[in-house]
C-alpha positions in Angstrom: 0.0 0.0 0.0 1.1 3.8 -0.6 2.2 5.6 2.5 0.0 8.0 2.7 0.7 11.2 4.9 -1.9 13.9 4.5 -1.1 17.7 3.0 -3.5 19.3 5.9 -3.8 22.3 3.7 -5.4 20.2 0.8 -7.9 17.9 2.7 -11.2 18.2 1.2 -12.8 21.0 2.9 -16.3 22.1 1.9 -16.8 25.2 0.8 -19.8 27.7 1.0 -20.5 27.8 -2.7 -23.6 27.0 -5.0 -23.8 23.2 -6.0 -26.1 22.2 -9.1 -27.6 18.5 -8.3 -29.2 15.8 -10.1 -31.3 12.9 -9.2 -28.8 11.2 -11.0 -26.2 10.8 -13.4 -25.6 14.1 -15.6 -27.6 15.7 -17.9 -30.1 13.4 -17.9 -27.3 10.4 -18.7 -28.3 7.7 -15.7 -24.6 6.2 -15.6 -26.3 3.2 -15.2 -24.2 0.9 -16.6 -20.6 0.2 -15.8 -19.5 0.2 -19.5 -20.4 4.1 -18.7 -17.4 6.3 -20.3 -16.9 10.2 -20.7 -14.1 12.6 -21.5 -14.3 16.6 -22.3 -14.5 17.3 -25.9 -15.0 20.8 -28.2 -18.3 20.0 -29.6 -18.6 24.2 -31.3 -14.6 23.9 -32.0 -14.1 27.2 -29.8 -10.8 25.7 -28.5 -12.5 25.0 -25.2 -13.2 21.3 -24.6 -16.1 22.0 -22.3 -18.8 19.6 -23.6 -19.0 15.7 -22.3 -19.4 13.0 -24.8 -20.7 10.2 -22.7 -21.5 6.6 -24.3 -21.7 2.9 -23.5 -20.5 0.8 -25.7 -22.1 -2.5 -26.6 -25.6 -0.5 -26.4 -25.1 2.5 -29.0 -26.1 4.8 -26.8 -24.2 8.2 -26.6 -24.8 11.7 -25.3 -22.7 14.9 -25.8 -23.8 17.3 -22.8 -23.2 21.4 -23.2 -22.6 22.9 -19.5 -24.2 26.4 -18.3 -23.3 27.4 -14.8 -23.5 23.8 -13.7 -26.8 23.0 -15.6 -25.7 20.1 -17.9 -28.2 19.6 -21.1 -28.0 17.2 -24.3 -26.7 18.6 -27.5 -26.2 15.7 -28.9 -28.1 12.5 -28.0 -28.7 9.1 -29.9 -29.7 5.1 -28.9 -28.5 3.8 -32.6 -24.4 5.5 -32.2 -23.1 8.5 -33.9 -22.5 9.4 -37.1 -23.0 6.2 -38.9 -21.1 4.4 -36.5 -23.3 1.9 -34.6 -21.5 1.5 -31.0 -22.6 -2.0 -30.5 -19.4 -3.5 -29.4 -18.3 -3.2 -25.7 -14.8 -2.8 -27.4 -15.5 0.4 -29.0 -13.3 3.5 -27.7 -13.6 7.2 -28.7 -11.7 10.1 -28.0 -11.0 13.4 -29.5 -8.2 14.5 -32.2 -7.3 17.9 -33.9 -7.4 16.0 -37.3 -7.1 19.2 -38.8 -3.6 20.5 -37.3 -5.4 23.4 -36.5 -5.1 23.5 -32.5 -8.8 22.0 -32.5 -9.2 18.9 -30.9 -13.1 18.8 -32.6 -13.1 15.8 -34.1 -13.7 12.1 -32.8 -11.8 9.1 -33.3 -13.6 5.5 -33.1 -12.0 2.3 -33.1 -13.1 -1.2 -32.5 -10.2 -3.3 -31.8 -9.6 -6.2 -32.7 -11.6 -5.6 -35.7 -9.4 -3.1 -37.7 -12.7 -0.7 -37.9 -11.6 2.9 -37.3 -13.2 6.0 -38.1 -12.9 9.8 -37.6 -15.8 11.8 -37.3 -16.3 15.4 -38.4 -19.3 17.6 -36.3 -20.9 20.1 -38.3 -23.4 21.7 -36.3 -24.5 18.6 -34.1 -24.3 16.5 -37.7 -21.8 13.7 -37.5 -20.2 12.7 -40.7 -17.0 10.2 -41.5 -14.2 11.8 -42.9 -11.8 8.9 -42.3 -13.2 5.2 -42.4 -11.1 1.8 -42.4 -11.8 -1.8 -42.0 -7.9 -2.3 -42.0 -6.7 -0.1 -39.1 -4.7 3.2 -39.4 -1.7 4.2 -40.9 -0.1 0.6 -41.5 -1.3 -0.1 -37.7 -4.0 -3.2 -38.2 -6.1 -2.7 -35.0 -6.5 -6.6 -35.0 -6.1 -7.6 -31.4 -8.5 -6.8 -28.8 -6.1 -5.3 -27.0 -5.1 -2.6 -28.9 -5.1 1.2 -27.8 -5.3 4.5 -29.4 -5.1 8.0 -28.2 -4.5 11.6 -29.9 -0.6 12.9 -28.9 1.7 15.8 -29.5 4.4 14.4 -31.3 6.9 17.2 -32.8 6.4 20.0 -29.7 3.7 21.9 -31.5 0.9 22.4 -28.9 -1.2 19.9 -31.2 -3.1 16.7 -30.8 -2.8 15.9 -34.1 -0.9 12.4 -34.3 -1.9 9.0 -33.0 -0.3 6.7 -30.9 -1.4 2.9 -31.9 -0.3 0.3 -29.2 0.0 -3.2 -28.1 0.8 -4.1 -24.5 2.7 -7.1 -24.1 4.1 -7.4 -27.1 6.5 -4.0 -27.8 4.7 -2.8 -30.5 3.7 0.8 -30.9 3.2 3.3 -33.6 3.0 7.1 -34.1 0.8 7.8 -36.8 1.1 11.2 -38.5 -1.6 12.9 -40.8 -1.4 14.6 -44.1 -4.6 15.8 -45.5 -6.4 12.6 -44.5 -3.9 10.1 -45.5 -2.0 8.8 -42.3 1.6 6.4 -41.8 3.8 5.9 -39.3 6.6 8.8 -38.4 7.7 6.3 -35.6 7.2 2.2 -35.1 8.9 -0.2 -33.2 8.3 -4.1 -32.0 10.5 -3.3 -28.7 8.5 -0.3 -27.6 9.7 2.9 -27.0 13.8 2.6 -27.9 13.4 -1.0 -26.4 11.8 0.3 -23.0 8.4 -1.3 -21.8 5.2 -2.7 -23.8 6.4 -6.3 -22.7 3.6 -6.8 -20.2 -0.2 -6.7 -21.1 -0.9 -4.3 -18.1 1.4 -1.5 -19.5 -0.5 1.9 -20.2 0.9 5.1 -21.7 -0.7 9.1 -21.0 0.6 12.1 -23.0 2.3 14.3 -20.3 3.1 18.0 -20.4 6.8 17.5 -18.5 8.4 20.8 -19.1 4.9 22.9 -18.5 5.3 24.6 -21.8 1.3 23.8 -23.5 2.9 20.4 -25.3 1.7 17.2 -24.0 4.6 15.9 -25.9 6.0 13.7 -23.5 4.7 10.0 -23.1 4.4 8.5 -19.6 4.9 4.5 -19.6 3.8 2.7 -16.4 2.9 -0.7 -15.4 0.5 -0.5 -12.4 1.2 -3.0 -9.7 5.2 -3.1 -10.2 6.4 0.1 -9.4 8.0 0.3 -13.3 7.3 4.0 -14.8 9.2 5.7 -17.0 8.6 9.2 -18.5 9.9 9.6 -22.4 11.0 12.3 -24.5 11.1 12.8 -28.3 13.8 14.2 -30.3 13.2 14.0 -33.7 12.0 10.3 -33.3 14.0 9.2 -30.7 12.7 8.5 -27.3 14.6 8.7 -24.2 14.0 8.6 -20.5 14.1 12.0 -18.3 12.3 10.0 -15.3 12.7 6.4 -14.7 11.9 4.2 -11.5 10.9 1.0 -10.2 9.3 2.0 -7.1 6.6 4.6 -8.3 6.8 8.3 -8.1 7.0 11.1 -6.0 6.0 8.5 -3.0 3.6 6.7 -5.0 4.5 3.5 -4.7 2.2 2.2 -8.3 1.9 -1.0 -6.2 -1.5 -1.7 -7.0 -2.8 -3.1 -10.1 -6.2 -1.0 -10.2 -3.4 2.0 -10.3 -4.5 4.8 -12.6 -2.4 8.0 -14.0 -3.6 10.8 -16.2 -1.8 14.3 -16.8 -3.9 17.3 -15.0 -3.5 21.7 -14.9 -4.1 21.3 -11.4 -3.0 24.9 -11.1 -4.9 26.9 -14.0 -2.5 27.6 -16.4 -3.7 25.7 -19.7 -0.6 23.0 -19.6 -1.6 19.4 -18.0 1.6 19.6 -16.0 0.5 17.7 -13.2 0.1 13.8 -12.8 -3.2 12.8 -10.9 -2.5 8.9 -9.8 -5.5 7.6 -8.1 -6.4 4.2 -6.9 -10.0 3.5 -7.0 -11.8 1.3 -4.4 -9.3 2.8 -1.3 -9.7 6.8 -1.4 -6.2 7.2 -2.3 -5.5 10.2 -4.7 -2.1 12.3 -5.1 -1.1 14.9 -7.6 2.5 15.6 -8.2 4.0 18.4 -9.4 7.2 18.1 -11.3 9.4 20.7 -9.9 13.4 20.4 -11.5 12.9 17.1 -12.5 11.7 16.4 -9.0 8.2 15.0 -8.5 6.3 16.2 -5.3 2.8 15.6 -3.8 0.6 18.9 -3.7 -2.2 16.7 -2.8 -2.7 13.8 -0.8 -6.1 12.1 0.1 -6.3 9.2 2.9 -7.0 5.8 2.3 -8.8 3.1 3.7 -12.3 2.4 4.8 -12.9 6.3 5.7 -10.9 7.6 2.4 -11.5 11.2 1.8 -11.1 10.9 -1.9 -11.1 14.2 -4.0 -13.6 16.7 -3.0 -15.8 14.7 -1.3 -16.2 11.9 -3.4 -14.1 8.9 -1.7 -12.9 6.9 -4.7 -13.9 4.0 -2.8 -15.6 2.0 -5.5 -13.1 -0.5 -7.9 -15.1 1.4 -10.5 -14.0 4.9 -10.1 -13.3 7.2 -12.8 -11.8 10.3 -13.1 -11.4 12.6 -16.3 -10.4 16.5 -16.7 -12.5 18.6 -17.6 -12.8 22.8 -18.9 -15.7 23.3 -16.5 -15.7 26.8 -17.4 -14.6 27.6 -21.0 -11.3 28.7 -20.5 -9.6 26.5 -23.0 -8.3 24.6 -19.7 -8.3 21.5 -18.3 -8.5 22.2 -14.9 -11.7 20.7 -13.2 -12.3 17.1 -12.4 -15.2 14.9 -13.3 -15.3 12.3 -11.0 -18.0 9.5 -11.6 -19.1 5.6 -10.9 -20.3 3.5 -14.5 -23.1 1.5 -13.0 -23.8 3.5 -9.7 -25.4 7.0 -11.3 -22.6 9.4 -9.5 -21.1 12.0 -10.6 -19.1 15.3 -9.4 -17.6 18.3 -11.1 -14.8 19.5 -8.9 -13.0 22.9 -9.1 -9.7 23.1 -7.5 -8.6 26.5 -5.8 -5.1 25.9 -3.9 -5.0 22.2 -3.3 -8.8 22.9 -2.3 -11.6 20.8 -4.6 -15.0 21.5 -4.1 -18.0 20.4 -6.1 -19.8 22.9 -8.5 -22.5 19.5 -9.5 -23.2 15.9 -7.8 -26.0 14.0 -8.3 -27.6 13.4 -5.5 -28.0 9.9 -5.9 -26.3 8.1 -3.1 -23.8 10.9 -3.6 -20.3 10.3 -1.9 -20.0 12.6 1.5 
C-alpha cells in the first residue's frame, strides 16, 4: 500500500458555494451501466473542450452534454451511435483528435479493436459525418487484437493533438501515426516499444504528459501498475529517451497496485496538464504531483482506507471509479475534475482553488460525502 501522509492544507474541505444536483447521473445520462465512459470534448470547436461526450459501448447509446453554470443539457443525443457508427461492441473506444492540425481537438476518433474498424468523425453543427473510415486499421497499424489502444498525442512539440499513438501491450509494438490531408503512416514504429523500454507486459499503459509545462503534452508516460515500473519519455526528432525512470513509483507513489490509474492534470490553472493525478479506485487514495526540477512532489494527498477522503468529497472508494479533466468553465483549460461511478449514477464536477476541490454539481443519488 502507498504511505500516505496527509497535506493538511489540501484535505477536502467544503466550501460555502452553490452546487447544481441531479437525481442522477448528468444531464439526464443515468450512468447506469458500468460500461459508462466520458471525456471533455470541443463540440462548437471554440478551442475549449467543455462539452461531455458520454456513451456505453455495446448498447449505442451516446450523449454529448453542453454545461451552463453547472446546468448540464444534451446537445447531442442518440440510442443507434453516432455518425454512422453503430456503437454496438463493448470494445468500441472514442476520443477526440485535432485531425485538422489546427489547435482543435473537434473531431472524434472510433475504433473497435480487434476488428481493424476505425473511423474519424467530423461535427458540423450537431451532424456527424465520417471523414476517415477503415476496416484495415490506421496508418499501417492493423487494429487486429482486442487489446489494442489508441489516443490523440503531440508528437513534434507543436501544442497539437494531431498524431496518434497505436499500441500493443505485451508485445512491444507501438506506432506514431502522422496525418497529411487525410492520408496517415507511421513517423515512428517499433516491435520493442519505445527505444526498447516497456510494452512487454499486457498491463502497461501510456498518457501524454506536459513534462516541461510549456502547453505540449509531448512527452509519453509509460507505467505498469502494480510493479512500481514507470518511465517518462521524450522525443527528439524520433527518438525516445527517459528523463524520469523508476521501479518503485513516483514522487512516493508506490504504483503498487494493479487497479493503479495515471492521467496528466493543470491542477494549477495555467492551460498545460503539468501535473500527474495517480489515483487508486476502491481505497480513497489520490495524489497529484507536481514536477518541480525534475523532482516530483505531492501537492495533494487524500487518505485511504475504509474512511478515504477521496477528492472533494467523493471517496474513490468503488473498484469502479473514474476520473477525467475537464474545462468546467470555458477557459480552454483542463483544470476541473469529473469524478463518476459506471453502474452507480454518480457524478461530481470539482474545481480546485489551492489544493482545495469543491463540487460545483453531484448528483444526489447516493452521492459520496
Amino acid at each position: 500500500m502507498v504511505a500516505v501522509s496527509p497535506v493538511s492544507a489540501n484535505v477536502n474541505a467544503q466550501r460555502d458555494i452553490p452546487i447544481q444536483t441531479a437525481p442522477q447521473g448528468i444531464g439526464g445520462y443515468d450512468l447506469q451501466s458500468q460500461a459508462d465512459l466520458t471525456f471533455a470534448f470541443d463540440y462548437d470547436h471554440t478551442g475549449y473542450p467543455d462539452h461531455l461526450v458520454l456513451y456505453r459501448p455495446g448498447t449505442g447509446i451516446i450523449q454529448i452534454l453542453s454545461n451552463v453554470t453547472g446546468i448540464f443539457t444534451p446537445v447531442f443525443r442518440s440510442a443507434q451511435g453516432i455518425g454512422g457508427w453503430d456503437l454496438l461492441s463493448p470494445n468500441d473506444r472514442i476520443f477526440p483528435i485535432d485531425y485538422e492540425g489546427s489547435g482543435l481537438s473537434d473531431y472524434l476518433l472510433i475504433y473497435r479493436p480487434g476488428t481493424g474498424i476505425v473511423w474519424i468523425l467530423k461535427n458540423t453543427n450537431g451532424t456527424f459525418t465520417p471523414v476517415f473510415n477503415s476496416t484495415s486499421g490506421i496508418g499501417g497499424y492493423d487494429l487486429a487484437l482486442p487489446s489494442d489502444r489508441l489516443f490523440a498525442f503531440d508528437y513534434d512539440g507543436s501544442g497539437l493533438s494531431d498524431h496518434i499513438v497505436a499500441y500493443r501491450p505485451g508485445t512491444g509494438i507501438i506506432f506514431i501515426i502522422g496525418n497529411q490531408n487525410g492520408t496517415f503512416s507511421p513517423v515512428y514504429q517499433s516491435s520493442t516499444g519505445l527505444d526498447t523500454i516497456g510494452l512487454t507486459s499486457a498491463d502497461d499503459r501510456l498518457i501524454p504528459f506536459d513534462y516541461y509545462g510549456i502547453g505540449s503534452t509531448d512527452h509519453l508516460v509509460l507505467y505498469r501498475p502494480g510493479s512500481g515500473m514507470i518511465y517518462i519519455m521524450e522525443n527528439l526528432n524520433g527518438t525516445f529517451t527517459p528523463v524520469y525512470q523508476s521501479q518503485s513509483g513516483i514522487g512516493g507513489y508506490d504504483l503498487k497496485s494493479a487497479s493503479d490509474k495515471i492521467l496528466a492534470f493543470d491542477y494549477n490553472g495555467t492551460g498545460n496538464q503539468d501535473h500527474l493525478l495517480l489515483y487508486r479506485p476502491g481505497t480513497g487514495i489520490a495524489w497529484i504531483l507536481q514536477n518541480s526540477y525534475f523532482n516530483f512532489t505531492p501537492v495533494y494527498q487524500s487518505l485511504s482506507g475504509a474512511n478515504g477522503f477521496g477528492i472533494g468529497g467523493y471517496d474513490l472508494l468503488a473498484p469502479v471509479d473514474l476520473i477525467t479533466p475537464f474545462d468546467y468553465d470555458s477557459t480552454g483549460k483542463l483544470d476541473h475534475l469529473v469524478l463518476y461511478r459506471p453502474g452507480g449514477g454518480i457524478a461530481f464536477v470539482e474545481q480546485n482553488q489551492n489544493g482545495v476541490f469543491t463540487p460545483l454539481y453531484r448528483s444526489s443519488t447516493s452521492a459520496p460525502e
